[in-house]
Every structure is written in structure tokens, then in C-alpha cells.
C-alpha positions in Angstrom: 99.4 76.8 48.6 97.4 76.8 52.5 94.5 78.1 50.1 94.7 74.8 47.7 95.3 72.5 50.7 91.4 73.9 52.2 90.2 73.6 48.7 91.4 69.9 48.3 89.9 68.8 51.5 86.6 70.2 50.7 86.9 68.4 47.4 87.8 65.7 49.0 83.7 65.3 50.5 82.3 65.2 46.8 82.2 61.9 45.7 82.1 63.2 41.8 85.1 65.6 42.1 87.3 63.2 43.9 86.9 60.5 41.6 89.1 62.3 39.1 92.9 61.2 39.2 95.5 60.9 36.4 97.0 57.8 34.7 100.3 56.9 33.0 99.5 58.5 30.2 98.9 61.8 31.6 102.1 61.8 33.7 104.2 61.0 30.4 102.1 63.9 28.9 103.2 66.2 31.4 106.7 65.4 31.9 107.2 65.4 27.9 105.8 68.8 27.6 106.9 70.2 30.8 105.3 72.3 33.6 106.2 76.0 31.7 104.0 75.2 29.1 101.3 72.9 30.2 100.6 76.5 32.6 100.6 78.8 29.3 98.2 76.0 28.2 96.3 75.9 30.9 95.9 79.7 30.9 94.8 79.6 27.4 92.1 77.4 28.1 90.9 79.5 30.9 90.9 82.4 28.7 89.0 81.0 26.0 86.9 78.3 27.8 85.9 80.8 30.8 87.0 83.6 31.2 83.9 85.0 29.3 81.1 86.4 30.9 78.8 83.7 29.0 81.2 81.3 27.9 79.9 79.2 24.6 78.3 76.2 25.7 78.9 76.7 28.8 78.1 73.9 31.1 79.1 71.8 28.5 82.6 72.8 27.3 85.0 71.0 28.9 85.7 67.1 28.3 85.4 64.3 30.8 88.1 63.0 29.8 91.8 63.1 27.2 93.9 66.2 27.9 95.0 66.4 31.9 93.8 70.4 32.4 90.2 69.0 31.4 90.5 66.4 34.0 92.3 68.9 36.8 88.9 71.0 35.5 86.0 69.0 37.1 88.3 67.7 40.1 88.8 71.4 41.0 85.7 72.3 40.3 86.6 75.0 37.3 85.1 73.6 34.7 82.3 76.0 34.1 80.8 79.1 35.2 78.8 77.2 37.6 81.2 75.2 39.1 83.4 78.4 39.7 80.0 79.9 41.5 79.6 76.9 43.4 83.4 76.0 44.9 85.3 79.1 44.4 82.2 82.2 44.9 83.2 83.6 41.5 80.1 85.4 40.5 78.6 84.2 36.9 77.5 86.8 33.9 80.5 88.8 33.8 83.8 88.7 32.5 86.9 87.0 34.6 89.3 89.5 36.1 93.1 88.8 35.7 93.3 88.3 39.6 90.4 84.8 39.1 92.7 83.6 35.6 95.5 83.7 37.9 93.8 81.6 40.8 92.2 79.3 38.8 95.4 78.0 36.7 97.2 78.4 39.9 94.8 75.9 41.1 95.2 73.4 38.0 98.4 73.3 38.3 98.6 72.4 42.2 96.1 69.6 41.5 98.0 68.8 38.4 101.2 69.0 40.5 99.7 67.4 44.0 98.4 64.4 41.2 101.7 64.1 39.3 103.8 63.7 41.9 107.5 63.1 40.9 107.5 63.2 37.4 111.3 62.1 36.8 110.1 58.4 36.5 107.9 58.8 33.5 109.5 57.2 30.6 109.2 60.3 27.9 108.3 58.7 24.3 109.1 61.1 21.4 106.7 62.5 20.1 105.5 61.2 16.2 105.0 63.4 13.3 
């Protein structure tokens, strides 16, 4: 967590990454689905999106905007290759080790978390079919 809180301030000097926050929506979304699997999602996203050494379209690959990881992505600054060169000095052109997955969803999810706050107030719509 002491590593998140030094990330966070230094975040907190870039204009572009600290203009990310979550809405209403996004809180209802998470408190519906629920932290255990929002962090398998999350996981799976790092996996696919980029954990690749060259990562399909990378640069380009994760949304501005919609689904809260994708947001938590460009306020942490994991939303590419580059970005992870850039705030977290995780070298580009080779595959992620299990050690950087681990950090980086255990970085979603503190921003995620740290943006949240307490979730028990959302009003949780069923889902529709």
C-alpha cells in the first residue's frame, strides 16, 4: 500500500492522469459485481491487453472511457507498454513476468478501491437479460 500512496502522489503532478475519476455508474458497477471478480477481470485484461511483449495495438488498446479498469488504466499509468516504461520502469519488448501482473492489478485495484470509497451506498440495480 506505502508503494501505491508514492505512486498516487506522483500521479497526482500530471494534469492528464489525475483528471481520471469514477462516477455513479462505475461505483454501482463495482459494488454489483464485487471486488473478487472485478480483480480476476482485471487480471485478465492485463494478461491479454499487456502482458505481451508487443501487445496488439499497443498504444492504442485501452478505452478512454466505459468499463472502470480502463479508466483505473490511464490514471495509473498502465495502460500501455509505454506508460508502464514511463511510471512504473517496466522495460518494453518483452513479455510481463507474473511478479509485474501481480503489481499492476494490485495497483488497479488500490486506485479502483482509493476512488470507490465505501461502496455500501450504491443502490445495486439488477442486472437485465
Amino acid at each position: 500500500m506505502m508503494e501505491y500512496q508514492l505512486l498516487k502522489q506522483r500521479l497526482a503532478t500530471s494534469s492528464f492522469r489525475s483528471r481520471f475519476k469514477l462516477n455513479e455508474t462505475h461505483r454501482r458497477l463495482l459494488a454489483r459485481k464485487g471486488w473478487h471478480t472485478i480483480a480476476g477481470q482485471t487480471e485478465q485484461i492485463i494478461r491479454t491487453r499487456l502482458a505481451p511483449a508487443l501487445p496488439h495495438n499497443d498504444g492504442k488498446q485501452t478505452p478512454m472511457r466505459g468499463f472502470p479498469v480502463f479508466i483505473a488504466q490511464h490514471a495509473t499509468g498502465t495502460c500501455c507498454r509505454n506508460c508502464l516504461k514511463k511510471w512504473h520502469n517496466i522495460p518494453t519488448g518483452r513479455e510481463l513476468t507474473e511478479h509485474e501482473i501481480q503489481y499492476i492489478r494490485d495497483t488497479l485495484l488500490a486506485w479502483l478501491k482509493d476512488q470507490a470509497g465505501d461502496l455500501s451506498s450504491c443502490q445495486i440495480q439488477p442486472e437485465l437479460f
